[in-house]
PyMOL Python script that loads the backbone (N, CA, C, O; Angstrom):
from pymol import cmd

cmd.read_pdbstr("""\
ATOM      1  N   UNK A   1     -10.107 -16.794 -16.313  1.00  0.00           N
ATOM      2  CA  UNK A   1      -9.078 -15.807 -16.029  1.00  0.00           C
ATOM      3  C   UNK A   1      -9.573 -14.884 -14.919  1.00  0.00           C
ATOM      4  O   UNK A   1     -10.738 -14.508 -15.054  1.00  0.00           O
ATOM      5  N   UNK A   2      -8.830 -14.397 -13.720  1.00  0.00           N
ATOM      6  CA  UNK A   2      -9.020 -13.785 -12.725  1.00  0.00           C
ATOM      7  C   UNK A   2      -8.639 -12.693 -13.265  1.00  0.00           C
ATOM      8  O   UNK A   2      -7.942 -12.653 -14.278  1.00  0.00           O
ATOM      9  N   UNK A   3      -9.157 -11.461 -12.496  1.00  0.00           N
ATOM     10  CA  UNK A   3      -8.586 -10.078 -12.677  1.00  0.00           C
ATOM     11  C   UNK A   3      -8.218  -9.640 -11.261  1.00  0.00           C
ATOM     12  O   UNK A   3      -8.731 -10.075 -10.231  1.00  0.00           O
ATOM     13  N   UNK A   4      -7.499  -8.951 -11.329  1.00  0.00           N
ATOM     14  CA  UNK A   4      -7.013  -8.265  -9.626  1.00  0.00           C
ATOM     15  C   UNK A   4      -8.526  -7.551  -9.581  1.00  0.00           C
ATOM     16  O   UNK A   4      -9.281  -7.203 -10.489  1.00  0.00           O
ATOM     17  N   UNK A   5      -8.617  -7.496  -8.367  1.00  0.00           N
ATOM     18  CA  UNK A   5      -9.765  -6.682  -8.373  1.00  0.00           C
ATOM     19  C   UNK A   5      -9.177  -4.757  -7.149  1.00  0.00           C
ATOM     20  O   UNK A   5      -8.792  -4.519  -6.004  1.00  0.00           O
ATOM     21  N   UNK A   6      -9.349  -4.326  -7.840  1.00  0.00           N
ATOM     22  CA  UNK A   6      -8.887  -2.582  -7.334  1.00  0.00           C
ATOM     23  C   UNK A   6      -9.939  -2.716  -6.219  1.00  0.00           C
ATOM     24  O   UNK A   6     -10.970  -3.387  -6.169  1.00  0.00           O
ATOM     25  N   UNK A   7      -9.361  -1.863  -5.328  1.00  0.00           N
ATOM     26  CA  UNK A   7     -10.128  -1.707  -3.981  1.00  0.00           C
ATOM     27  C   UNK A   7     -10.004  -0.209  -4.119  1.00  0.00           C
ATOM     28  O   UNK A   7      -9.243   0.464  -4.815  1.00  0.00           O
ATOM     29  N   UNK A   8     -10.943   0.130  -3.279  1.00  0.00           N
ATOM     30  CA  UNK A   8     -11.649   1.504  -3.273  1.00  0.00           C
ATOM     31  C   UNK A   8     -11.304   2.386  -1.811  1.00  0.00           C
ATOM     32  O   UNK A   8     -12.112   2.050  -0.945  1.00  0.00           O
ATOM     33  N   UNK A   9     -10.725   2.993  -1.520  1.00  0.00           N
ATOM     34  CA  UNK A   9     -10.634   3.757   0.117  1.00  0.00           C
ATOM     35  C   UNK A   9     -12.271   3.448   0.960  1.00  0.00           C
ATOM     36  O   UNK A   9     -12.346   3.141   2.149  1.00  0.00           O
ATOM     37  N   UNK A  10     -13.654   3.638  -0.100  1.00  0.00           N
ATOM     38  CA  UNK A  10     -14.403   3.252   0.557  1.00  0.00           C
ATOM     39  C   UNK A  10     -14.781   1.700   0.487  1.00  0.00           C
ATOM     40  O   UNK A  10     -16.010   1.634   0.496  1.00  0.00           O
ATOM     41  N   UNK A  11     -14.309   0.645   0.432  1.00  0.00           N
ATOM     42  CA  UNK A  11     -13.961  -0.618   0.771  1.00  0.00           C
ATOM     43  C   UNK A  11     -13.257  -0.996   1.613  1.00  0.00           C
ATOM     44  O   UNK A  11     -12.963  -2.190   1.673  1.00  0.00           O
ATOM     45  N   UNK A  12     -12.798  -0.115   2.481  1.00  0.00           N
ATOM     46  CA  UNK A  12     -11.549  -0.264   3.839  1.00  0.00           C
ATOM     47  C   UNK A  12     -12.073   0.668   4.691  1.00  0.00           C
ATOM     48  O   UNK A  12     -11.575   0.630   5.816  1.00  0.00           O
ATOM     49  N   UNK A  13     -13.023   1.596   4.491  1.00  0.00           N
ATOM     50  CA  UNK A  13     -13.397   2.259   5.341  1.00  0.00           C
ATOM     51  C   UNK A  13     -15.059   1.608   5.246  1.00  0.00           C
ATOM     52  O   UNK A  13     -15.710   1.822   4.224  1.00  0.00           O
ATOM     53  N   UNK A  14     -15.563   0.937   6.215  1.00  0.00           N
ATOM     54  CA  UNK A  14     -16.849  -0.215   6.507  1.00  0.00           C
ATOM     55  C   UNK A  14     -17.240   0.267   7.875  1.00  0.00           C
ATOM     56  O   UNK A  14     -17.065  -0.659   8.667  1.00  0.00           O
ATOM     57  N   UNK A  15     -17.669   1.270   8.432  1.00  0.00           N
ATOM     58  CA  UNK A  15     -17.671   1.431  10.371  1.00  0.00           C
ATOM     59  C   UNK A  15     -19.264   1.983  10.491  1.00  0.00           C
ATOM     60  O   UNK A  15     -19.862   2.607   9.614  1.00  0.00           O
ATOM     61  N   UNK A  16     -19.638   1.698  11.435  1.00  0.00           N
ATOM     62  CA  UNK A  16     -20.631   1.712  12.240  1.00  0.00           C
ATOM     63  C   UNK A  16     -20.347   3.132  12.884  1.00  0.00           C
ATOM     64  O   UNK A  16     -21.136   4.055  12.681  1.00  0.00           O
ATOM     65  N   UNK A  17     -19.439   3.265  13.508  1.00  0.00           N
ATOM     66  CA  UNK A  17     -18.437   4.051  14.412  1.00  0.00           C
ATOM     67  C   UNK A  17     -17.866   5.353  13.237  1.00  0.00           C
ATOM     68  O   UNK A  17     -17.608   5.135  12.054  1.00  0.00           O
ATOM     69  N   UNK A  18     -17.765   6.704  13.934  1.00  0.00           N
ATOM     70  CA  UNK A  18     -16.804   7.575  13.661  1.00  0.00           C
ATOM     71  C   UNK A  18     -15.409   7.056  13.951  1.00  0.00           C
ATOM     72  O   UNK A  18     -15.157   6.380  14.948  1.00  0.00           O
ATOM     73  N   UNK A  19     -14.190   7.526  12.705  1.00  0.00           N
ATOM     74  CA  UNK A  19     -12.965   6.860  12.867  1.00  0.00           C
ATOM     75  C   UNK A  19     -12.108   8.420  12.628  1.00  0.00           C
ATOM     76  O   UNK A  19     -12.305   9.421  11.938  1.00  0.00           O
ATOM     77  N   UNK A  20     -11.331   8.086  13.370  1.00  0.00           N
ATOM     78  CA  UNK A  20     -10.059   9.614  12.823  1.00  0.00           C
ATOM     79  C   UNK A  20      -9.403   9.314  11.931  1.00  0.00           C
ATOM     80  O   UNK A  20      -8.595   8.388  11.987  1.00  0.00           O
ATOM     81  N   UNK A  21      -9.589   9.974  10.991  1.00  0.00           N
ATOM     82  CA  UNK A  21      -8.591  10.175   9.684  1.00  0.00           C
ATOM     83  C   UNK A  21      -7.250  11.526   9.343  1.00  0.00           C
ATOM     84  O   UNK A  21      -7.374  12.746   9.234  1.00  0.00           O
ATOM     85  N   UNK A  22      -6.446  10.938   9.285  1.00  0.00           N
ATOM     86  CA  UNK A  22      -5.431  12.326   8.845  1.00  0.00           C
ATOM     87  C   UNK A  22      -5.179  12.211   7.758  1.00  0.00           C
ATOM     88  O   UNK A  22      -4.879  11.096   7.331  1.00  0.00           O
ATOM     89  N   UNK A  23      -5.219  13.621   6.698  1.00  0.00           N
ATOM     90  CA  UNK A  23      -5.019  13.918   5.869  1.00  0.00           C
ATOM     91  C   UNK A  23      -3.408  14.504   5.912  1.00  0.00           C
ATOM     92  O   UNK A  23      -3.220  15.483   6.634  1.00  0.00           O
ATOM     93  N   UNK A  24      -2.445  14.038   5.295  1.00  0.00           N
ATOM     94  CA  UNK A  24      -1.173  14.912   4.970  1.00  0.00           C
ATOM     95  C   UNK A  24      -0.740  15.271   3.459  1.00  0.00           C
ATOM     96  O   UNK A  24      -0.679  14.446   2.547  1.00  0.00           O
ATOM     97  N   UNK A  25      -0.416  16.807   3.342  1.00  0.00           N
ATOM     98  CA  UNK A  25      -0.206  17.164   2.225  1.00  0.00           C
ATOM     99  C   UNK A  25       0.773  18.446   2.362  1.00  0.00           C
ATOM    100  O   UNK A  25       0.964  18.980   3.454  1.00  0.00           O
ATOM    101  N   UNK A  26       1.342  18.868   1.237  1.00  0.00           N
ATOM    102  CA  UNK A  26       2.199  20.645   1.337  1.00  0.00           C
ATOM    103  C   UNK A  26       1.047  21.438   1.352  1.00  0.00           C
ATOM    104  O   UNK A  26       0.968  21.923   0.223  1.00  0.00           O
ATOM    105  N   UNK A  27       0.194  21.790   1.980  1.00  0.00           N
ATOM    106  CA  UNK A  27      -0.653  23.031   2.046  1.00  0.00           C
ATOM    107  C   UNK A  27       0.081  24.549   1.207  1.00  0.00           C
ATOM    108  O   UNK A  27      -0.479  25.257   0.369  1.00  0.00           O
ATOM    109  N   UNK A  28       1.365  24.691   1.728  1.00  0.00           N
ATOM    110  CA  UNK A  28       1.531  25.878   1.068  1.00  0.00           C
ATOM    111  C   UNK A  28       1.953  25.791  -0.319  1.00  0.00           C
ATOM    112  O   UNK A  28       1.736  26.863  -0.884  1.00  0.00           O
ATOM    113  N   UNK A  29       2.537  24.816  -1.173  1.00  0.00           N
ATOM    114  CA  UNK A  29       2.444  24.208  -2.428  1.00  0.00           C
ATOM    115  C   UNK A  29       1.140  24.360  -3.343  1.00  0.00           C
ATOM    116  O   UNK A  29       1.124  24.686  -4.530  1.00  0.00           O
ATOM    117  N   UNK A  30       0.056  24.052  -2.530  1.00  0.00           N
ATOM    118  CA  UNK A  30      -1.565  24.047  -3.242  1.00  0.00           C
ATOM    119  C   UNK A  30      -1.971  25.108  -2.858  1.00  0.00           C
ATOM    120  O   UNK A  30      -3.199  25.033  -2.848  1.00  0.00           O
ATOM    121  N   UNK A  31      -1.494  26.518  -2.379  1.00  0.00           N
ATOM    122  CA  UNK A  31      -1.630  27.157  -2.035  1.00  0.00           C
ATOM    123  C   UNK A  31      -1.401  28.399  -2.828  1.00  0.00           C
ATOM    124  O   UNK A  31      -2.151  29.329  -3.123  1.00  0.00           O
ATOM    125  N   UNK A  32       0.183  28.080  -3.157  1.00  0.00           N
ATOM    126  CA  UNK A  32       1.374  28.784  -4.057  1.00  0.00           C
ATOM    127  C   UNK A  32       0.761  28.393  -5.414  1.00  0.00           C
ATOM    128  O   UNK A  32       0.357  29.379  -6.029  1.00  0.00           O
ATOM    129  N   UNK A  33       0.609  27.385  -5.956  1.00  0.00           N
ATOM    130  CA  UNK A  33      -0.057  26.633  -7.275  1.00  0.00           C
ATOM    131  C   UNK A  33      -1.659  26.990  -7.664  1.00  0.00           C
ATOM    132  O   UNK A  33      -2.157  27.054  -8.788  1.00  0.00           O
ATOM    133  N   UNK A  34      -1.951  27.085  -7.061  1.00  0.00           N
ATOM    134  CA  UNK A  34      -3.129  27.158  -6.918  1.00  0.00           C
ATOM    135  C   UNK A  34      -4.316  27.325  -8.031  1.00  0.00           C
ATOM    136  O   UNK A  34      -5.433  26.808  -8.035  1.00  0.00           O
ATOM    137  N   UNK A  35      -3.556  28.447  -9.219  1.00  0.00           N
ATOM    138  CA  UNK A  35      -4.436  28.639 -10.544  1.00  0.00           C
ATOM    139  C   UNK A  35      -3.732  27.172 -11.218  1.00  0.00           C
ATOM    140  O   UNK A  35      -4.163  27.314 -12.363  1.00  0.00           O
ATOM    141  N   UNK A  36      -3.096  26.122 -11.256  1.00  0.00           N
ATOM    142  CA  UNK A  36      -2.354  25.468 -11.812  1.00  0.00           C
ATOM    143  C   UNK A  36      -3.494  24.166 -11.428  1.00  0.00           C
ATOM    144  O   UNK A  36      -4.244  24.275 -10.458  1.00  0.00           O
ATOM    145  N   UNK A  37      -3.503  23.063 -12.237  1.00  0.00           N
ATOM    146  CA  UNK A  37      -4.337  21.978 -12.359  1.00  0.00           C
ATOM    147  C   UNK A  37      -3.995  21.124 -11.879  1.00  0.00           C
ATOM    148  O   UNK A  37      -4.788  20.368 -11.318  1.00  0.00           O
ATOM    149  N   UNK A  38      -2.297  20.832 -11.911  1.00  0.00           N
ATOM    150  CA  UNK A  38      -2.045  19.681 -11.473  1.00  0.00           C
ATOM    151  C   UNK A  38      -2.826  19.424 -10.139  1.00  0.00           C
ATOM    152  O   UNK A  38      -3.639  20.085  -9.492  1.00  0.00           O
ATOM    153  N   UNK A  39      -2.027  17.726  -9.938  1.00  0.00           N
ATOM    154  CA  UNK A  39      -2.866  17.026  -8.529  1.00  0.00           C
ATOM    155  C   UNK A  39      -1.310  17.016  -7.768  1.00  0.00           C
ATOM    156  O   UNK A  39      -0.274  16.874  -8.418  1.00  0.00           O
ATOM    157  N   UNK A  40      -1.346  17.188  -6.307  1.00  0.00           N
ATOM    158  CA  UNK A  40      -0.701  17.306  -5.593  1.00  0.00           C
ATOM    159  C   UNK A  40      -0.591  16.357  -4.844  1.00  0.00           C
ATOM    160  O   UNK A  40      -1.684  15.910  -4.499  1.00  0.00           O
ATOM    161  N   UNK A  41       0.567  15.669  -4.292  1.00  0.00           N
ATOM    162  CA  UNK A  41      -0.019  14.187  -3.782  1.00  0.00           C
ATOM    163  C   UNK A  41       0.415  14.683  -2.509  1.00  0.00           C
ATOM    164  O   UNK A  41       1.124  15.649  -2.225  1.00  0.00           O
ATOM    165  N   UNK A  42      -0.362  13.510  -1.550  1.00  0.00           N
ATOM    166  CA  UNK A  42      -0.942  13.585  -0.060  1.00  0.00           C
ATOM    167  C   UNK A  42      -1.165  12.134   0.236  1.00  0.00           C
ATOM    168  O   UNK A  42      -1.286  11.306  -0.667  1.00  0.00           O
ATOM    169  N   UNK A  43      -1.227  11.790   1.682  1.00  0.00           N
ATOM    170  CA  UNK A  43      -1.285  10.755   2.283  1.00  0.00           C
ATOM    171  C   UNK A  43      -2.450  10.704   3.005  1.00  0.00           C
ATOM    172  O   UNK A  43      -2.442  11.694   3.735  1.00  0.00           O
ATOM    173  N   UNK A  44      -3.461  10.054   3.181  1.00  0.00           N
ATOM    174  CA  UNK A  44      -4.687   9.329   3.933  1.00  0.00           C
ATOM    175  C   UNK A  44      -3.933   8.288   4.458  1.00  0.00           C
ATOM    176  O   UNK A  44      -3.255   7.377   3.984  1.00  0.00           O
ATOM    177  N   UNK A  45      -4.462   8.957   6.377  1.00  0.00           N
ATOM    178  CA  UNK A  45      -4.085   7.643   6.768  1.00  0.00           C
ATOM    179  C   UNK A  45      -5.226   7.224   8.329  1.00  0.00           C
ATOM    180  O   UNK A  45      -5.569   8.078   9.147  1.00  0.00           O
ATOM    181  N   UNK A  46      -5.572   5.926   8.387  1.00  0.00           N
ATOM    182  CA  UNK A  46      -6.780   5.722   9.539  1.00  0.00           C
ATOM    183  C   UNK A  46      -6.133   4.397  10.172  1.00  0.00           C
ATOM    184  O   UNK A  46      -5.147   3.855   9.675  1.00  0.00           O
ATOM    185  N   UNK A  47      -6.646   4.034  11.068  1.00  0.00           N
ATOM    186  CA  UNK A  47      -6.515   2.671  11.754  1.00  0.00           C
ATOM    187  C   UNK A  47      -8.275   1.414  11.146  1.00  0.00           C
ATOM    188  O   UNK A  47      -9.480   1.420  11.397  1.00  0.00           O
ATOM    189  N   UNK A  48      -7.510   0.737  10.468  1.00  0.00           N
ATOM    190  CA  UNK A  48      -8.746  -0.105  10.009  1.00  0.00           C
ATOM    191  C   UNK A  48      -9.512  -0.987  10.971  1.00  0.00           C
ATOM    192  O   UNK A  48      -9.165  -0.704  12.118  1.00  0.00           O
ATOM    193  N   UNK A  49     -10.595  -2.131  10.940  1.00  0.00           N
ATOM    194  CA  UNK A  49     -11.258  -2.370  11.904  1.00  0.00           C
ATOM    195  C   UNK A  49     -10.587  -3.572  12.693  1.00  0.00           C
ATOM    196  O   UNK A  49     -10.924  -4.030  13.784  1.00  0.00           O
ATOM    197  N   UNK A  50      -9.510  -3.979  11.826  1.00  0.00           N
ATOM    198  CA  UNK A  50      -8.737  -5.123  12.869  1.00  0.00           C
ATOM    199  C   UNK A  50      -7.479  -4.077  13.420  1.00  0.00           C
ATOM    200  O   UNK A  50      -6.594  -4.738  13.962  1.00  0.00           O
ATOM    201  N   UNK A  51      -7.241  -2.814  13.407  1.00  0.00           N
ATOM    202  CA  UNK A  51      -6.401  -2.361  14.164  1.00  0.00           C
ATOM    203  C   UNK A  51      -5.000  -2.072  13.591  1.00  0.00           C
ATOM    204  O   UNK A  51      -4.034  -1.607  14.196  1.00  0.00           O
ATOM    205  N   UNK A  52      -5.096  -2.463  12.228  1.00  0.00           N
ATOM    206  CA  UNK A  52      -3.978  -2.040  11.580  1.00  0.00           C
ATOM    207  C   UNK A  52      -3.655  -1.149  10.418  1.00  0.00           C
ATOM    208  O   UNK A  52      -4.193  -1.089   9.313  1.00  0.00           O
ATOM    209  N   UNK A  53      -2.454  -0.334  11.021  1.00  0.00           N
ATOM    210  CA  UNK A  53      -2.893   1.427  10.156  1.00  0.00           C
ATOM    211  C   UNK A  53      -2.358   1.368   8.222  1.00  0.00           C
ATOM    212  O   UNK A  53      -1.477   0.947   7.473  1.00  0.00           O
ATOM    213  N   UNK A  54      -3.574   2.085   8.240  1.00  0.00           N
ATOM    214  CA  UNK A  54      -3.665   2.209   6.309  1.00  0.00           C
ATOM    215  C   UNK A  54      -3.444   3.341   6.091  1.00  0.00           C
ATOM    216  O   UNK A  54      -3.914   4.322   6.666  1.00  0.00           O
ATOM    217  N   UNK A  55      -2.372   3.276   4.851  1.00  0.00           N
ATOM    218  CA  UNK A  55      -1.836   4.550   4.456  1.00  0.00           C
ATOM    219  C   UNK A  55      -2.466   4.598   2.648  1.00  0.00           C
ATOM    220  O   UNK A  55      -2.548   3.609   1.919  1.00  0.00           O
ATOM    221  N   UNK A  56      -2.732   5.610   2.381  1.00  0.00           N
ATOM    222  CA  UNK A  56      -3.344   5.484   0.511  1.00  0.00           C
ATOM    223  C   UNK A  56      -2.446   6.971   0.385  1.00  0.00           C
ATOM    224  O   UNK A  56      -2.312   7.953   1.115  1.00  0.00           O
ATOM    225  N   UNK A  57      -1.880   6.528  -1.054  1.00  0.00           N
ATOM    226  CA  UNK A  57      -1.540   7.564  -1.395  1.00  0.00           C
ATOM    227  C   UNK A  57      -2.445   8.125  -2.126  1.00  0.00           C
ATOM    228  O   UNK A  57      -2.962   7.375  -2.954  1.00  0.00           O
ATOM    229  N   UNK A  58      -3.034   9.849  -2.080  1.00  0.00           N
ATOM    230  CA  UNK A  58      -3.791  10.581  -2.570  1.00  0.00           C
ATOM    231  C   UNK A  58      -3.449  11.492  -3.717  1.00  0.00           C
ATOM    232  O   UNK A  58      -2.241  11.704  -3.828  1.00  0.00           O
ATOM    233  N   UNK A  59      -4.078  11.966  -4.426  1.00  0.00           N
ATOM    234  CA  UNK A  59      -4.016  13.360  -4.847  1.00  0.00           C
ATOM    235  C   UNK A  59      -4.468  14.490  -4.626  1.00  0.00           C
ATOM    236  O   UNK A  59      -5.679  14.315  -4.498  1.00  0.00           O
ATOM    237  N   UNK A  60      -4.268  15.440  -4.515  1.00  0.00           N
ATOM    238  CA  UNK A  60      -5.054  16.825  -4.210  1.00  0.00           C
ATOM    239  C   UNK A  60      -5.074  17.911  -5.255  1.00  0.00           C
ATOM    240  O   UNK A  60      -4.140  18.402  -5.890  1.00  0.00           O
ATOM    241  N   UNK A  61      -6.265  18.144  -5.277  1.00  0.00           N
ATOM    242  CA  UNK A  61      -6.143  19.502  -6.165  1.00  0.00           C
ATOM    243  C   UNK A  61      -7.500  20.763  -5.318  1.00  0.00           C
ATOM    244  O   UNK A  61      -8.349  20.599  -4.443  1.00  0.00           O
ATOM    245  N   UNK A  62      -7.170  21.685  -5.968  1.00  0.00           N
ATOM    246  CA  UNK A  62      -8.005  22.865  -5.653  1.00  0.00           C
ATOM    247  C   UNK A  62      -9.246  22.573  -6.815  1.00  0.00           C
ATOM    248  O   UNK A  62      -9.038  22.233  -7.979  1.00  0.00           O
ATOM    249  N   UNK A  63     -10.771  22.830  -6.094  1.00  0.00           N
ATOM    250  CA  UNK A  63     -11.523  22.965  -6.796  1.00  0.00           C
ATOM    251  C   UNK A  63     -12.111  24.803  -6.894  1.00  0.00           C
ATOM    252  O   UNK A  63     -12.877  25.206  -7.769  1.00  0.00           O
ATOM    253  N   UNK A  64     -11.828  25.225  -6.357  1.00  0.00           N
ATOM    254  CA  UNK A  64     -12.094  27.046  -6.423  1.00  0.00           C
ATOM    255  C   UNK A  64     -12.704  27.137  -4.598  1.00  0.00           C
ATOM    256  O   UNK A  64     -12.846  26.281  -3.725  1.00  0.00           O
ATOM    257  N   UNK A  65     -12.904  28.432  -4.647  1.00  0.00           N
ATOM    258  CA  UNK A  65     -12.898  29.197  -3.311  1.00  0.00           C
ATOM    259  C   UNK A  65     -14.562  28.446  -2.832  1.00  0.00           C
ATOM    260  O   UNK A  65     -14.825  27.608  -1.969  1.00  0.00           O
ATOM    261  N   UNK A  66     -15.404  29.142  -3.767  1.00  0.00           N
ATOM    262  CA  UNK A  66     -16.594  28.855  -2.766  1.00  0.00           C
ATOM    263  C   UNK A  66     -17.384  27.521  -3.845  1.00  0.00           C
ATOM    264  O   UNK A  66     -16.969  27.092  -4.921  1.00  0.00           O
ATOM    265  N   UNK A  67     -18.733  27.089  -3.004  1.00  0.00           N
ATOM    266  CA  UNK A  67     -19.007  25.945  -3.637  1.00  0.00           C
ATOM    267  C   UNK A  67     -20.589  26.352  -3.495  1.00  0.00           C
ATOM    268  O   UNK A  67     -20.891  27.143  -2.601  1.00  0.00           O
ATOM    269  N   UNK A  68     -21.121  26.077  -3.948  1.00  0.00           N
ATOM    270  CA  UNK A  68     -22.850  26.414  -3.958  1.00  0.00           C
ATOM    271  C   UNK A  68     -23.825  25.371  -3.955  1.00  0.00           C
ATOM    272  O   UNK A  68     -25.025  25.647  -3.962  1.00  0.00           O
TER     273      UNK A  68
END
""", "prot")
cmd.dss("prot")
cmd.show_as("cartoon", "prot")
cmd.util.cbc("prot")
cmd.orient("prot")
């Protein structure tokens, strides 16, 4: 029996090379929400190494102001 096997954002991202990535999300939503837990969804999107563009849908959440 086969299983699908889940792929990972870092399984599509493989480069030698710096690549541009855009992040899209409601900034002022996670902004407005902010003491609130939920995950906010957002789009990752890059050009992969044969040249064709990948979109992942994300989640976002706030982890707090500063980080140590």
């Amino acid at each position: 029996m086969l299983l699908a096997q889940q792929y990972s954002i870092f399984d599509v991202i493989n480069y030698q090379e710096v690549i541009k990535i855009n992040l899209s999300f409601d900034l002022s939503s996670l902004q407005e929400n902010r003491r609130n837990k939920d995950a906010y969804p957002g789009l990752l999107s890059f050009t992969d190494q044969t040249g064709q563009l990948q979109n992942w849908q994300v989640d976002m959440s706030l982890r707090g102001k500063f980080r140590r």
